[in-house]
C-alpha positions as CSV (number, residue, x, y, z in Angstrom):
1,X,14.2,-10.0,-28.7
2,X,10.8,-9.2,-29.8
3,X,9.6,-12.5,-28.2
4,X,10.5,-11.1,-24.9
5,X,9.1,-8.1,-25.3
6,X,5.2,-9.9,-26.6
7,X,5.7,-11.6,-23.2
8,X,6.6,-9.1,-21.2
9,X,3.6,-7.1,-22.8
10,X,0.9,-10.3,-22.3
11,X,2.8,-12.1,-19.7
12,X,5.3,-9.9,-17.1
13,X,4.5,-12.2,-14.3
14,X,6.3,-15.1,-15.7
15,X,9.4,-12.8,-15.5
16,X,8.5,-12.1,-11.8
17,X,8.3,-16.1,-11.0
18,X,11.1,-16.4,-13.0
19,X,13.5,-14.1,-11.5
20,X,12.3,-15.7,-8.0
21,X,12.8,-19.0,-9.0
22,X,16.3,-18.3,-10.2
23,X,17.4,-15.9,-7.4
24,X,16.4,-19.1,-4.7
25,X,18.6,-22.0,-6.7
26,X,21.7,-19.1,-7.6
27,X,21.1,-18.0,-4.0
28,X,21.7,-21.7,-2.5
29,X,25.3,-22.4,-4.6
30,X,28.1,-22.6,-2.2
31,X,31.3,-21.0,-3.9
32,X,34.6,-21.7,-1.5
33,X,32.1,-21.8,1.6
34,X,30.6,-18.7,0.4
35,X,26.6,-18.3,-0.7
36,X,25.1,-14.9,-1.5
37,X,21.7,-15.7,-0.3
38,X,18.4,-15.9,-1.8
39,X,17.0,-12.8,-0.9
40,X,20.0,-11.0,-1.6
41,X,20.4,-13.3,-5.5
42,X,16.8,-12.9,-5.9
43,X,17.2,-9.0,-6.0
44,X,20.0,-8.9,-8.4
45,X,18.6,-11.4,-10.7
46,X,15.1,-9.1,-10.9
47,X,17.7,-6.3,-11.4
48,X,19.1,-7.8,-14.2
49,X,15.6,-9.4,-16.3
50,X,14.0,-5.5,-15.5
51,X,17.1,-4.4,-18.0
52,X,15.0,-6.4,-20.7
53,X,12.2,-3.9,-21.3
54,X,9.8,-1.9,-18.8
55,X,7.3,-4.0,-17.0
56,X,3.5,-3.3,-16.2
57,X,1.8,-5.4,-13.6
58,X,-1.6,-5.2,-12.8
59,X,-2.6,-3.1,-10.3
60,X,-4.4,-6.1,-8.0
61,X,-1.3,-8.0,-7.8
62,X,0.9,-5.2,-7.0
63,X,-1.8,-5.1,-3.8
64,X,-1.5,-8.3,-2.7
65,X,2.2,-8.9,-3.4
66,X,2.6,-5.2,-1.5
67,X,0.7,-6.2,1.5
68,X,2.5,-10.2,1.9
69,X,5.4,-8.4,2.0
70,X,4.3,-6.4,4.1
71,X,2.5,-8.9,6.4
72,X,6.0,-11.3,6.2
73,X,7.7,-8.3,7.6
74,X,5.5,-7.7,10.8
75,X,5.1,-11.8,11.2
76,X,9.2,-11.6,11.5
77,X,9.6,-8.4,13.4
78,X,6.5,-7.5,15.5
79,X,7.2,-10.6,17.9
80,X,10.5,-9.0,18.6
81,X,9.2,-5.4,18.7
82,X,6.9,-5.8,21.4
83,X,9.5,-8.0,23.1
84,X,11.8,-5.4,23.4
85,X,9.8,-2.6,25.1
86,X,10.3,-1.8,29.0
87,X,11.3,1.5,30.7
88,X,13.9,2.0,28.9
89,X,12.2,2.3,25.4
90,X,9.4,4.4,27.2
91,X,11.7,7.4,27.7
92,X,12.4,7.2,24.2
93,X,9.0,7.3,23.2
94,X,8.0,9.8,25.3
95,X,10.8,11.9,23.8
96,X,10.4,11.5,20.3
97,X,6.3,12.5,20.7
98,X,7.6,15.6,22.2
99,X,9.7,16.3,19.6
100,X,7.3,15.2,16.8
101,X,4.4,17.2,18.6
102,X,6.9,20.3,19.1
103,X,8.0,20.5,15.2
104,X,4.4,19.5,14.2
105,X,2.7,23.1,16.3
106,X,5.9,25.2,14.9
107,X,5.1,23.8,11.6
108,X,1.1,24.6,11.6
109,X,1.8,27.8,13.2
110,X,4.0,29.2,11.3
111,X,2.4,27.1,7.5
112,X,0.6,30.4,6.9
113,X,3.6,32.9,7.7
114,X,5.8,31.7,5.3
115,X,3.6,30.5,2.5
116,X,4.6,27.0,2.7
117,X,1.8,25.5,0.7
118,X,-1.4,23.5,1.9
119,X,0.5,20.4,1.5
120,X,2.5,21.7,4.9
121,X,0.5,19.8,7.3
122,X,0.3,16.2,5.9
123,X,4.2,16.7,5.1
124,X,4.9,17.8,8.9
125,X,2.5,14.9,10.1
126,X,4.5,12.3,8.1
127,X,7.4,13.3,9.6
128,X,5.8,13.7,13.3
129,X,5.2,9.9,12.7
130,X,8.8,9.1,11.1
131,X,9.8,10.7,14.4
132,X,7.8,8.2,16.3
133,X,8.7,5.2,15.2
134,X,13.0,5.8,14.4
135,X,13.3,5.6,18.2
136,X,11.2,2.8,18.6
137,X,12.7,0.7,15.7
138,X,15.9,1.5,16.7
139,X,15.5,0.7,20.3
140,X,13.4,-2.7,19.3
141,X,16.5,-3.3,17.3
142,X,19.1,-3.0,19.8
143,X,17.2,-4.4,23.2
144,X,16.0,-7.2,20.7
């Protein structure tokens, strides 16, 4: 045990290529007909090596691993996002900005009324913009 835990000290990303590695061949077994899938197997078996000992990756890497995943999921999605807007998504939109823009001017008003903190505004702006986009992904989601 105090081998794995040198190289997860020097080394974690071999535990990162190894859990992919595995996760892709367990994914692909058939079992009566039945696979899990590799995304799915690749999750659980990076579940499972994390229970060896806490992992540090360096912060560059987290950046670029961050933003493929990131890109991989707008390559997939924004294709069928933009696909699936037309009148009937518009009303949507139009409804959720008035109700993000409604909550955010009650929110800013009334900040300094009941000493909510100066963190108020960027919290009520996040959640203007969560607003936003449900409808949107939802609607992409079911037109698409």
């Amino acid at each position: 045990m105090s081998t794995v835990r040198w190289i997860i000290s020097t080394a974690p990303e071999i535990f990162l290529l190894l859990s992919v590695a595995l996760g892709t061949m367990l994914g692909r077994v058939l079992v009566l007909g039945f696979s899990i899938g590799t995304t799915a197997c690749t999750l659980v078996v990076a579940v499972l090596i994390g229970q060896l000992g806490t992992f540090t990756f360096p912060s560059v890497l987290r950046i670029i691993l961050f933003s493929l995943f990131v890109f991989t999921i707008g390559y997939r999605s924004g294709p069928e996002f933009f696909a699936s807007l037309n009148i009937r998504t518009l009303a949507q939109v139009a409804l959720a900005l008035v109700l993000g823009a409604t909550g955010l001017v009650i929110v800013l008003t009334f900040a300094n009324a009941f000493a909510l903190g100066p963190g108020t505004a960027s919290y009520a702006l996040g959640n203007v913009v969560l607003t936003v986009l449900g409808p949107i992904i939802v609607a992409s989601t079911i037109a698409g």
